[in-house]
N, C-alpha and C positions, 0 to 999 in steps of 0.2 A: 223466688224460683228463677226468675228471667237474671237478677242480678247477677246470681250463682252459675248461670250457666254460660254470663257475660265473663264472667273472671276467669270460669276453667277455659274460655277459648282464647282468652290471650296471655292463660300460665300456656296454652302449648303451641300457643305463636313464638315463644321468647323463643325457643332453642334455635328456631330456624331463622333468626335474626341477623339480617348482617352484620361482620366484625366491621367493628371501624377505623379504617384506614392509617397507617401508621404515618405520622406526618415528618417528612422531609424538613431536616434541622440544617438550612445553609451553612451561619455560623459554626455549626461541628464540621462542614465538608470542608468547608473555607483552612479551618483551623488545622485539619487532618492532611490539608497537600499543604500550607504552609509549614508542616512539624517535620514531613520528608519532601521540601523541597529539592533540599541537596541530592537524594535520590533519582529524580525527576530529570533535572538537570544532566546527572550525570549520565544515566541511562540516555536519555534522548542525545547530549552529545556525542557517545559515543556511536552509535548507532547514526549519524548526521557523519561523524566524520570517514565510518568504515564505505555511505552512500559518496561520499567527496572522494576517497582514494580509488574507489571500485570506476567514479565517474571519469577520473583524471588519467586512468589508461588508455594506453598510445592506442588505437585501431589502424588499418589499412584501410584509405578513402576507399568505399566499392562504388562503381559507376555503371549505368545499365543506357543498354541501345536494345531497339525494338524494330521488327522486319511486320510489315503486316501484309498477309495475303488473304487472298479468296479459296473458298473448295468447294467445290459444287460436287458437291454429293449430298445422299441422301439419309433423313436424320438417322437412320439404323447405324449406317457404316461410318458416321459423323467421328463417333467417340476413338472407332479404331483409328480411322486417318489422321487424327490428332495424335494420338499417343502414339505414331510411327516417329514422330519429330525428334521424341527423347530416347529410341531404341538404339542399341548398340550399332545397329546396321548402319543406322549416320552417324552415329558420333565418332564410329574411328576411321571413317573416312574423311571428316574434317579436321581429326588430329592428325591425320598421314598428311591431308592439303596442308594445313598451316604450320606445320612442325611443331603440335602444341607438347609444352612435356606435362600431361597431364595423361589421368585412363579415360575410359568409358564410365565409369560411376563418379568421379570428381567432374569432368563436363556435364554430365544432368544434374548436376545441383545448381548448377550456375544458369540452367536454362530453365525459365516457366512458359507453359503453351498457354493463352486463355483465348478465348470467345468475346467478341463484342456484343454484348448486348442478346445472347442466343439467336445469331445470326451468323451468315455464312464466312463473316471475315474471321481471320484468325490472328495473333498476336503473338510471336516469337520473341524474346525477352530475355535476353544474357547479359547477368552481370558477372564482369572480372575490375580488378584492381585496375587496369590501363581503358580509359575512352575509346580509343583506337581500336583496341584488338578486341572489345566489347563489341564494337559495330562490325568488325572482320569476322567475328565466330557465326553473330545473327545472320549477316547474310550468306555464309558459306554454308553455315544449316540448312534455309530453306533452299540452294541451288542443290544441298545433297539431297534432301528432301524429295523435294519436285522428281529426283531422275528413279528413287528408290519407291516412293508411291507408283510411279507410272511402271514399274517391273515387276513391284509383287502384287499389286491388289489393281493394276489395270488402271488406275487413277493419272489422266491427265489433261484435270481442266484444273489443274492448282495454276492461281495466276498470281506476283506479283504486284501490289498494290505500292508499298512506300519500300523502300532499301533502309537499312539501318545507318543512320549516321552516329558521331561520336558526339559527346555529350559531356561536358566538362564539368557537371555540378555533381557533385556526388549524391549518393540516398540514403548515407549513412549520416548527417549530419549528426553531432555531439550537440546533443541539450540536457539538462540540468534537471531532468522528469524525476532522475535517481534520488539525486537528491533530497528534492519535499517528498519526495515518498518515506524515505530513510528519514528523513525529521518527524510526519507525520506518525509515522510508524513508532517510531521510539516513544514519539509524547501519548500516544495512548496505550503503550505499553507499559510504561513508566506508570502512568495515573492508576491504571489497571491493579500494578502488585501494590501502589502503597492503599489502595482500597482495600486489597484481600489481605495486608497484614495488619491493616488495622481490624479488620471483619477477626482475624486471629487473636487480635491482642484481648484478653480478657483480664487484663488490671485493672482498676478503679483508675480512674482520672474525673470522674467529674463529678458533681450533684447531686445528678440524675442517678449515675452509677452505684454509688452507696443509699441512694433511698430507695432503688430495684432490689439491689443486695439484701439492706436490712429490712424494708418493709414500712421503713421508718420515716416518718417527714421533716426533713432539716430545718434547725430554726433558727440557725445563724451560723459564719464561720470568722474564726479568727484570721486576721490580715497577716500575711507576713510582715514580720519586724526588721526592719533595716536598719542595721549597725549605728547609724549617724542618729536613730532614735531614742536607743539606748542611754544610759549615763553612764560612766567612765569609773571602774569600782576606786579606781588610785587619786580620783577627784574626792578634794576632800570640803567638809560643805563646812560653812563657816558659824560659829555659834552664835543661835538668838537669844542674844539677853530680856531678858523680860522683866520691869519694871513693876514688882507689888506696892500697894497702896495702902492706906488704912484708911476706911470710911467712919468717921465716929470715933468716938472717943472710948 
């Protein structure tokens, strides 16, 4: 009884058994990017060289100068007296000052307002093409600045901290990021499709494959025959004479 009832609990343990684990064949991985190497290669080249041509275009150096002031105001009215810096009300009076040929929506791209540290300094930030006229826009913003706060919104404790000087290094520097990215990119994209068309390809090529196929277990295979192992049909073999005896009389 106890046997009987030892056996029906592990017939219906089996179904909930776990499957076990399909095991990872290197040699077939190895074998399957060796077979579409040339693929690999090619896709990752080219994708490496379209990162090279994209890299080896000319840019304009852009150079930036920066004004830094004070505002003493308070945090409510903070956010507006900042974003007066970049409204039309100064900027075209700094294009009318400096003769820029430029609008009011191309000079706000070139200017960023930030914040030190959530503190009362502020950070005026124009980059154009020339050092010079970079440091000439920053400070003619915060002199327009300064007279346009204290007329609409009453604001005049904006103080002056550093002037903008010119800055000859540029912040565009060209590096070579494009690049290994476009390489690294190609070679796992590459690896990627000769995985999914071999995961496609459903012909026999191996062993394994025709004893899944047939069901069948392989008991051996014939070696390919190579030419040189062969015999030559136009060779002609030379005849053995064979030498009879008589034993006895």
């Amino acid at each position: 009884m106890i046997a009987g009832v030892y056996m029906e609990f592990n017939r219906m343990k089996e179904p909930f058994a776990a499957p076990k684990g399909k095991e990872i064949d290197l040699r077939k991985l190895f074998m399957t990017i060796r077979k579409k190497l040339w693929l690999i290669v090619v896709i990752t080249g080219l994708l490496t060289g379209l990162g090279i041509v994209y890299n080896s275009q000319s840019e304009p150096d852009v150079f930036a100068s920066s004004s830094r002031v004070i505002i003493a105001a308070n945090n409510d009215l903070m956010p507006t007296v900042r974003a007066l810096v970049r409204e039309p009300v100064v900027l075209e009076q700094v294009i009318e000052e400096l003769g820029l040929n430029a609008s009011a929506g191309q000079l706000r791209s070139q200017i960023r307002v930030d914040s030190v540290e959530g503190s009362l300094i502020t950070v005026v930030t124009v980059m154009d093409t020339h050092p010079e006229r970079a440091a000439d826009i920053a400070n003619s913003v915060v002199n327009v600045y300064k007279e346009v706060a204290s007329e609409t919104l009453g604001i005049s404790s904006i103080r002056l901290l550093t002037s903008a000087e010119p800055v000859p290094v540029p912040i565009n520097v060209k590096t070579n990021t494009i690049v290994y990215v476009a390489f690294i990119a190609g070679l796992i994209l590459s690896i990627s499709l000769v995985f999914l068309l071999e995961s496609l390809d459903d012909s026999i090529q191996t062993e394994q494959d025709i004893e899944g196929a047939l069901g069948l277990n392989m008991l051996g295979q014939v070696s390919k025959i190579r030419r040189r192992h062969t015999s030559s049909p136009s060779r002609k073999h030379k005849p053995v004479l064979i030498r009879s005896e008589t034993i006895g009389s």
